[in-house]
N, C-alpha and C positions, 0 to 999 in steps of 0.2 A: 178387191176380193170380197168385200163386205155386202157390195149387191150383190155380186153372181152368188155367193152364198146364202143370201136372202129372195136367190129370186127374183131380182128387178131389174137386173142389167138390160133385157130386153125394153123396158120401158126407158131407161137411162137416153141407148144409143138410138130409140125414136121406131124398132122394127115390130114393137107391138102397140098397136092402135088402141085408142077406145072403143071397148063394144057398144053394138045398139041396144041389147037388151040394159034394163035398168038396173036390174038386180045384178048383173054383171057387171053392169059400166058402178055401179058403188066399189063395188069390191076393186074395181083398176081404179080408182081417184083414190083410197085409201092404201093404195100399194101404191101410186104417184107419189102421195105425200110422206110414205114412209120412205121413198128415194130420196124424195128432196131434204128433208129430216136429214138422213144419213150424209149425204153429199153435203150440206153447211155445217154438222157439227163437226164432218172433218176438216174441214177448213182451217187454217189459223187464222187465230182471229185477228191479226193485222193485215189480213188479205181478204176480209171480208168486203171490205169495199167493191172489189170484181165481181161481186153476186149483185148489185145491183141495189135498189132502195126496198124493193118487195119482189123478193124471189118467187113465183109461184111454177115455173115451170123446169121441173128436173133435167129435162132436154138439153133446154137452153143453157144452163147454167150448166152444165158439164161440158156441151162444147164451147164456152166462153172461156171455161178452165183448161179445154184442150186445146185452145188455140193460145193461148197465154203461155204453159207449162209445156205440154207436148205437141209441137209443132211436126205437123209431119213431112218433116223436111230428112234429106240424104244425112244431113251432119247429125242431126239427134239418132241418126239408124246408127252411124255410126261411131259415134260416145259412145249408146246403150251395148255397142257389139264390143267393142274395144272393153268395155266394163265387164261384160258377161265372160270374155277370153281370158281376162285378166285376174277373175275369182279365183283365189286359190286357198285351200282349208290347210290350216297348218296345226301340226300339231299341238294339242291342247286346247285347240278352238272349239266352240261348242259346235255342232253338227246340223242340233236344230236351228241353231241361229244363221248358219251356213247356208241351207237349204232354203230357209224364208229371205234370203235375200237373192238367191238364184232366182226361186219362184219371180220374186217382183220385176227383178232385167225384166226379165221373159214377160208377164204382163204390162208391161211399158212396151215392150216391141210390140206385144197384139195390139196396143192400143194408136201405136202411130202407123198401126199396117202393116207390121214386119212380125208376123207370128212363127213361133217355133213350136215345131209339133210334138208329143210326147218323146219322140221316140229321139229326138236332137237332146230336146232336155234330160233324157238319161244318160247320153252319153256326154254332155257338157261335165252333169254330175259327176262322173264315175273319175272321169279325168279331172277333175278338179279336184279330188284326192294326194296327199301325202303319198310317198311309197310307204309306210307303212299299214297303209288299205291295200296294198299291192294283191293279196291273199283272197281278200276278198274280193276283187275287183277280176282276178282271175278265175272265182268260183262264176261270176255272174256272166263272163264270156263263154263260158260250156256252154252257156244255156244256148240254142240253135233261135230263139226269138229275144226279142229283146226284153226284158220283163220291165212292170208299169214302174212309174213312179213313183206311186205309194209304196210299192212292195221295197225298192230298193232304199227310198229312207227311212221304212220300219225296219229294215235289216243292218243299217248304219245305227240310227241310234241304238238299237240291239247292242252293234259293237260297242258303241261311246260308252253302255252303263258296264259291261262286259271288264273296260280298260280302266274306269273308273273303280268300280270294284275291288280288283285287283293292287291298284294303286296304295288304295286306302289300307287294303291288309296287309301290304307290305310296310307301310308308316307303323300302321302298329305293331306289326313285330318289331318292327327299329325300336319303336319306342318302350318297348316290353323288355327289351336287350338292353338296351340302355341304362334303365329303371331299375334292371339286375346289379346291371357290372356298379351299377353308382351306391347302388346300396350296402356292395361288402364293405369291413370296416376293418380297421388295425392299421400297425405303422406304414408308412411310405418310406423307403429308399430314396435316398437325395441322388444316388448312383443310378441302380438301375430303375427307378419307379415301378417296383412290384411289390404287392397289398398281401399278396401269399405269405410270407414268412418275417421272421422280427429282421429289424436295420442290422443286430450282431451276425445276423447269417447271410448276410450278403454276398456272394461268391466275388464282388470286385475286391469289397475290403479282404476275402481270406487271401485272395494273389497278391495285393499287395502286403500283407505281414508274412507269410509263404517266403523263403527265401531260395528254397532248392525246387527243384520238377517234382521231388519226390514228396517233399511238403506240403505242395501244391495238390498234386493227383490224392492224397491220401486225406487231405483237408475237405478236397471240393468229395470224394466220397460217402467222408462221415455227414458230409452235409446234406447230401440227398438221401440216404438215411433217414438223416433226423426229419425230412420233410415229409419222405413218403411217412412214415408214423404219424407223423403229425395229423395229416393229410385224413390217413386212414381212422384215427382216432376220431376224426370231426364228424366223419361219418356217420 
């Protein structure tokens, strides 16, 4: 990705020559060497040895690494296909990291001759979705063309900051709620665990000292009584 985004791939796979003017052929030897540059420092360095004792030619040394790494043989078509079917973005996974590993399938297949054209790779995307993209994934079938690929991974991470969002204001109100309820203060009930009212008003202790229904109903009365005042006073 790093030469075709600089420009050099042509030079890389050998389809653009050296010119004969001078002032042009400087300019392609300084765009040669910044391929070759690129292409060895991505290298690891315990495989440097397969570049050979004095790299000078980018060419070469890409197809020394293509025929090492990406052979283009049926079984690497298909690993890279079976790998590509196999993507699947699960909830909470991050979207762009999703994306940049579909991208690369798909540039390994260009690279051993099995290219998928935009319009496969949208729909590999779309379907390699969660049902919870379901929503989205049916807004983008309205559409009567297939729309680009850029536009549907600015419309996903769109969603991911969307869910993210959301996420985090819901933590804080937990945690706003939380930070309330933990902060009232007074006694606890060993019976019923309620912070509202003192342990002597406990509606289990009044039923059990209570001995008649009538006892009972006229006990737990006065007691809601006293709570609404209470209650109201704190106001």
């Amino acid at each position: 990705m790093a030469l075709i985004k600089e420009g050099l791939w042509n030079i890389v796979i050998g389809t653009e020559a050296a010119p004969e003017n001078e002032r042009e052929q400087a300019k392609y030897l300084l765009c040669r060497d910044h391929a070759l540059a690129t292409i060895v420092l991505s290298v690891d360095p315990t495989l440097l040895y397969l570049l050979g004792p004095d790299p000078e030619n980018p060419s070469a040394i890409w197809k020394r690494l293509a025929d090492q790494f990406q052979k283009k043989t049926w079984t690497n078509k298909l690993a890279l296909r079976r790998k590509l079917h196999n993507l699947k973005l699960k909830d909470g996974q991050s979207v762009q990291k999703h994306v940049k590993m579909l991208t690369e399938i798909c540039d390994e297949l260009s690279i051993i001759g099995d290219p998928l054209d935009q319009e496969n790779q949208v729909v590999l995307l779309l379907a390699s979705l969660p049902e919870s993209y379901d929503i989205l994934v049916t807004a983008r079938e309205a559409n009567p063309e297939v729309p680009r690929l850029e536009v549907v991974t600015e419309r996903l991470l769109h969603e991911e900051f969307k869910r993210k969002d959301k996420e985090t204001s819901v933590v804080e109100v937990k945690a706003m709620t939380s930070k309330h309820r933990t902060s009232r203060k007074g006694p606890k009930c060993h019976r019923c665990a309620t912070l509202s009212f003192d342990i002597v008003e406990c509606w289990w202790k009044i039923l059990e000292i209570a001995k008649t229904i009538d006892q009972q109903i006229m006990a737990l009365t006065n007691l809601s009584e006293n709570i609404y005042c209470k209650r109201r006073d704190r106001r």
